[in-house]
C-alpha positions in Angstrom: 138.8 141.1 141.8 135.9 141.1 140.1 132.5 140.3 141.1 131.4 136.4 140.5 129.0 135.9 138.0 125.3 135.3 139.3 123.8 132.2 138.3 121.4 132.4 136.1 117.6 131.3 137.7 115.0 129.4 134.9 113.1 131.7 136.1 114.7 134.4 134.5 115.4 132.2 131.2 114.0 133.5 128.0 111.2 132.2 126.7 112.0 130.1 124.2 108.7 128.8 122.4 110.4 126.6 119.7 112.5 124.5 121.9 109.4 123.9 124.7 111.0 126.7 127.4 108.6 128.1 130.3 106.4 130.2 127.9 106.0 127.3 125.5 105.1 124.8 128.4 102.2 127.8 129.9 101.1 127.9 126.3 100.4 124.4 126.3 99.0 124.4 129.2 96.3 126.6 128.8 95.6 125.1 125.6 95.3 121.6 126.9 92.4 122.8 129.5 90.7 125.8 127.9 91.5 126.3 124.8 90.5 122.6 123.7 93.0 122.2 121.1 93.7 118.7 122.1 91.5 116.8 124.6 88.2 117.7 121.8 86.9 120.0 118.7 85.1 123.0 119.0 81.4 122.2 118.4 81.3 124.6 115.0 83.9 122.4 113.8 82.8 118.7 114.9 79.0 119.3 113.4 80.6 119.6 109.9 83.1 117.5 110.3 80.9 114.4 111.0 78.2 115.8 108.2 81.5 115.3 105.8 82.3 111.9 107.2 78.8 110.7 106.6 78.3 112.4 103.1 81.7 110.3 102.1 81.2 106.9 103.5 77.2 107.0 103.2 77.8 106.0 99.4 80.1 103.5 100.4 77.8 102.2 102.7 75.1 102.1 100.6 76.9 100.2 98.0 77.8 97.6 100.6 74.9 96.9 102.0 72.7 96.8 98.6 74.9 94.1 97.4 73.8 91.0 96.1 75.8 88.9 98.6 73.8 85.7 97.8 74.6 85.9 93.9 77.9 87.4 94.6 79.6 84.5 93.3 77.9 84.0 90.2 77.9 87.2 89.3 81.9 87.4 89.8 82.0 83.9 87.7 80.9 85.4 84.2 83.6 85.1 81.5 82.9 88.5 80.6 83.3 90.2 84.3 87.0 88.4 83.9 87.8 89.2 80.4 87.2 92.9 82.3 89.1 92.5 85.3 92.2 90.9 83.3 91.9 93.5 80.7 92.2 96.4 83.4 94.8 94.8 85.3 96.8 94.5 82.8 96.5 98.1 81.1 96.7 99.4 84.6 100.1 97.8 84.7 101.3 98.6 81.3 100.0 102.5 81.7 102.2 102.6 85.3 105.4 100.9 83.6 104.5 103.7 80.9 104.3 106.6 83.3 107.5 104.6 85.1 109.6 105.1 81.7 108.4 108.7 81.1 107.4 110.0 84.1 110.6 109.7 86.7 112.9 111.3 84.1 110.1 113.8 83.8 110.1 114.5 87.2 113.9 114.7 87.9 114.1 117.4 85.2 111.4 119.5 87.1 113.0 118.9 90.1 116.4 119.5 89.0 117.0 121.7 86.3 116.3 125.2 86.4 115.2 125.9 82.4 113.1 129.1 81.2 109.6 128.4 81.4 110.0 125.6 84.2 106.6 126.8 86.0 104.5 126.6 83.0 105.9 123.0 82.3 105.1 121.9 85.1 101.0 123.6 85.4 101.1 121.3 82.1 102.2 118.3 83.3 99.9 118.3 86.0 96.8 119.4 83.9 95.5 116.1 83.0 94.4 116.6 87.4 92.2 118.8 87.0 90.9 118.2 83.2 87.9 116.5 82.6 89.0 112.7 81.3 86.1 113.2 78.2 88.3 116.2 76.9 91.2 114.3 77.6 89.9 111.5 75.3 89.1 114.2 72.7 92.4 115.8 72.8 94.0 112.1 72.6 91.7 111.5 69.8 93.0 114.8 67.9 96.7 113.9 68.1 96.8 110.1 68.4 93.3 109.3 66.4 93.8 107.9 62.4 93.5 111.3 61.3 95.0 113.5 64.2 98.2 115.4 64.3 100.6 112.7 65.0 98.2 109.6 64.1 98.0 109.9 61.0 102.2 109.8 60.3 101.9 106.5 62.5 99.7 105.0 60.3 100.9 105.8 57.2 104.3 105.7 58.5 104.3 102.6 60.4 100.9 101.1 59.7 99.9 102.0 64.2 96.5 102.4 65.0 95.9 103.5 68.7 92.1 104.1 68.8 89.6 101.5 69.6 92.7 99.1 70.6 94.1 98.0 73.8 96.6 100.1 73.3 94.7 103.0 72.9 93.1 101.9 76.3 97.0 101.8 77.8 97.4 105.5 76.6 94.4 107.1 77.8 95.2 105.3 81.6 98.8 106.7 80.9 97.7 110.3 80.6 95.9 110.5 83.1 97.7 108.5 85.6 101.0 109.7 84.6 101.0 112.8 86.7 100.2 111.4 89.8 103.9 109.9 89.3 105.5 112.9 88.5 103.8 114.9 91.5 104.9 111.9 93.7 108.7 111.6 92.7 109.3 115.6 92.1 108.3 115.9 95.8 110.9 113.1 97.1 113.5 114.5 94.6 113.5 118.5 96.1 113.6 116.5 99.5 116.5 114.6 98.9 119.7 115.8 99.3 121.3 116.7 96.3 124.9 116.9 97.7 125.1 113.0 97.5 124.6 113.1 94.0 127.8 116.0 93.7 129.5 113.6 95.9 129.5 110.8 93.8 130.3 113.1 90.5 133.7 114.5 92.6 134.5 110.9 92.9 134.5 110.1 89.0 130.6 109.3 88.5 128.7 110.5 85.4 125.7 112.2 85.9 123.5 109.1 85.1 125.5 107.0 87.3 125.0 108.9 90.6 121.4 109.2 88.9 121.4 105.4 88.8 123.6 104.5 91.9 122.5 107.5 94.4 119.2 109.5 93.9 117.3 106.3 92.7 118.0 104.2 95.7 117.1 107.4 98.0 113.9 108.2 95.8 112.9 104.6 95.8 109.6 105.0 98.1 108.6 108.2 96.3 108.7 106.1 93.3 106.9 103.5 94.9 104.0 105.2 96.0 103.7 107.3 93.1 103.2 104.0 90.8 100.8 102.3 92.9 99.1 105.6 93.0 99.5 106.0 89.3 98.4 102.0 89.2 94.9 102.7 90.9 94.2 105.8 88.9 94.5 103.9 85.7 92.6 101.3 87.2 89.5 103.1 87.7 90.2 105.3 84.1 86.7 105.5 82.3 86.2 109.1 80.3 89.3 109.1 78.5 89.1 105.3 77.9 86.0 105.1 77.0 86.5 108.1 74.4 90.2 107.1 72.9 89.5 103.4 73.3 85.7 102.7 73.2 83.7 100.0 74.6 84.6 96.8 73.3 84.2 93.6 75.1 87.7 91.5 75.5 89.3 94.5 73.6 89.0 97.9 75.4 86.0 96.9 78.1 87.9 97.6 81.1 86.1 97.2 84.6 84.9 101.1 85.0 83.5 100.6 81.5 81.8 97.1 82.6 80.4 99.0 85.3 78.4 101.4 83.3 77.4 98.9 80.5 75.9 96.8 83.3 73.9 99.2 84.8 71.6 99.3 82.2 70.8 96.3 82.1 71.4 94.6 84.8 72.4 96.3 88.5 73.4 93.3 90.3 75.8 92.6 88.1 77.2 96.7 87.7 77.2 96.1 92.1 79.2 93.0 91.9 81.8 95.0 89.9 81.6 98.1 91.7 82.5 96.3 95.2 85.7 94.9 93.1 87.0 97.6 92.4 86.2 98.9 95.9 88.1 96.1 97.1 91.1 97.0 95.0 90.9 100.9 96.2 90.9 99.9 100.1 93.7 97.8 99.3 95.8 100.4 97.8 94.9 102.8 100.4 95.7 100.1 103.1 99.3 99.2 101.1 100.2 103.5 101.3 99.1 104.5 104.4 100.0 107.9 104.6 103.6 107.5 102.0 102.3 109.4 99.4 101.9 112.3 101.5 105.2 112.3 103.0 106.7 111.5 100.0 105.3 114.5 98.0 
């Protein structure tokens, strides 16, 4: 007969750090009393840490309590402050319904087709990030303006005129808004599940349609917060806008624009507009929480 098995002691279990065995729970331990990894911050890392805090919000701060709360109202109440405010609300929209259109498909082909050159693509697509928006006005104004590359065939093709028009102010927001889209619903795309979509194809579904019926419906918050994140960046546009579009009133004055106008000549009234659109960024922030990070 042969000898019975010992029982095996925790004791003697492995450590097993990942799943929270002995070893894992010491580790913690240590660090929950020593080491100082929960319970506070190190003191080289809380000094900078609250210098960074103040040197963000002291602006913000500033701006808030330098406004002209008793005038507010009337300076809020000029036709030309809402001509801007409608004006960029509505090319905010129309540059996210823009980046909607182009920018998902966009996304799904970085995300899902494997092409030559697919890296490169993709620094391009996300260089309007990290490009300064006054080159990117140029650059709109060599391809798009009456006598760029592809302007001048609209014009004398189809009689289109982008620069200096609302329009124009609707493409420059959708250049440089557009990628915050792409970024957004590439990320949710490589972490859905791709299976669903071969699923549906076994089952008699064109591409498109398990496109349409499967990976939109699972990509739907990636989406979501990629537009409002698209929406706010085209909200607050000026280089490129102001370089493509100009600096008309009731035509291309968006509220950025307004802004900068109105602090020459009169700083209440470039306050009063600043603490709009600081309105409309803490409400943004407030609607995402943290879904564009998870989603990307």
């Amino acid at each position: 007969m042969s000898d019975p098995v010992p029982a095996l002691d925790k004791s003697d279990a492995p450590a097993d750090t990942l799943t929270g065995g002995p070893r894992a729970r010491r580790v913690r331990g240590r660090a929950g009393t020593g080491g100082r990894l929960r319970g506070g911050a190190p003191l080289p890392l809380l000094l900078p840490a609250l210098v960074g805090l103040v040197f963000l919000l002291l602006p913000l701060l500033a701006l808030i309590v330098r406004a002209p709360w008793r005038t507010l109202p009337d300076q809020l109440a000029k036709p030309e402050v809402w001509q801007a405010l409608q004006l960029s609300l509505f090319s905010a929209t129309a540059a996210t319904a823009v980046s909607l259109v182009l920018g998902v498909p966009l996304a799904w082909l970085l995300a899902r087709t494997d092409f030559p050159g697919r890296g490169f693509v993709r620094a391009l697509v996300t260089l309007p990030l990290v490009l300064p928006p006054v080159v990117g006005g140029v650059a709109l104004l060599l391809a798009l303006g009456r006598n760029g590359v592809v302007g001048r065939l609209l014009d004398a093709w189809f009689g289109v005129t982008l620069p200096f028009t609302t329009a124009g102010v609707v493409v420059a927001e959708a250049f440089v808004a557009m990628p915050f889209l792409v970024i957004s619903v590439e990320g949710t795309l490589r972490a859905a599940d791709p299976r669903y979509e071969e699923a549906a194809m076994t089952l008699g579904a064109s591409r498109f349609t398990a496109f349409r019926r499967v990976t939109l419906p699972l990509i739907a918050p990636g989406i979501a917060a990629g537009a409002v994140l698209a929406w706010a960046r085209a909200l607050g546009e000026f280089g490129a806008t102001i370089t493509f579009a100009g600096n008309f009133p009731g035509r291309t004055q968006t509220m950025p624009l307004a802004v900068y106008l109105a602090l020459q000549s009169d700083p209440d009234a470039a306050i009063a507009l600043s603490l709009v659109l600081l309105a409309v960024s803490i409400a943004v922030l407030a609607g995402l929480r943290d879904r564009w990070i998870t989603a990307s």
